[in-house]
N, C-alpha and C positions, 0 to 999 in steps of 0.2 A: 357763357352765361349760366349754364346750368352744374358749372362746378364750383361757383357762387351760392347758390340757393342753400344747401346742408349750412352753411354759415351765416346767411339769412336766417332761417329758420331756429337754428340758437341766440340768436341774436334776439330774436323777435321775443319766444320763450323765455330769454332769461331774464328780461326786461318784463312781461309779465309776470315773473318770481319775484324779481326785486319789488313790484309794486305792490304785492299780496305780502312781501316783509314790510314794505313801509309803514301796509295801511295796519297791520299788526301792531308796529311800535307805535305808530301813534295813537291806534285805539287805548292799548295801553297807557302810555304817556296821558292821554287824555282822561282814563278810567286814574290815577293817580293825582295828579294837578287839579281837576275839576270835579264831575262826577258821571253816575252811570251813564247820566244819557245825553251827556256829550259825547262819552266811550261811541257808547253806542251809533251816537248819528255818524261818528268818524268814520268805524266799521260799514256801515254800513254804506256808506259814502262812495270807500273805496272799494268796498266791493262793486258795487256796480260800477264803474272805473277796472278794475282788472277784470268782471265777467266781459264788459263790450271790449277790451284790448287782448282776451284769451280768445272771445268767437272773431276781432281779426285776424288775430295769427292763424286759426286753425282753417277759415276761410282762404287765406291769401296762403297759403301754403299746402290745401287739399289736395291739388294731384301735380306731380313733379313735371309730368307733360307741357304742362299749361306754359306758354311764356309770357313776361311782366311789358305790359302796353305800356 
C-alpha cells in the first residue's frame, strides 16, 4: 500500500492543477462572452473549489506514515 501513495499524491495534485486551469479558462472565457463580473464570480468560484480540494490533498497526504482507513 505504501508504494501506492507517491501515485496517489500526483494524482491527487494534478487534479488540483487541472482545476486551477479550468477555472482560469473559464474565468477567461467568461470575461470574453459576457462581462467582468461574471469573469469574476467564475474565478472566484473556482477558487474556492481548488483551495478546499488543495487543503485535501495536502491533509490526506501529510505524513507518508499514516495508513488510509
Amino acid at each position: 500500500m505504501a508504494s501506492q501513495l507517491p501515485d496517489l499524491r500526483r494524482v491527487a495534485y494534478g487534479l488540483v492543477l487541472a482545476q486551477l486551469i479550468l477555472t482560469v479558462v473559464v474565468a477567461l472565457v467568461s470575461l470574453v462572452f459576457w462581462n467582468r463580473s461574471v469573469a469574476l464570480s467564475a474565478a472566484i468560484g473556482g477558487g474556492i473549489g481548488v483551495a478546499a480540494n488543495l487543503v485535501l490533498a495536502l491533509v490526506a497526504f501529510r505524513k507518508q506514515g499514516r495508513t488510509l482507513a
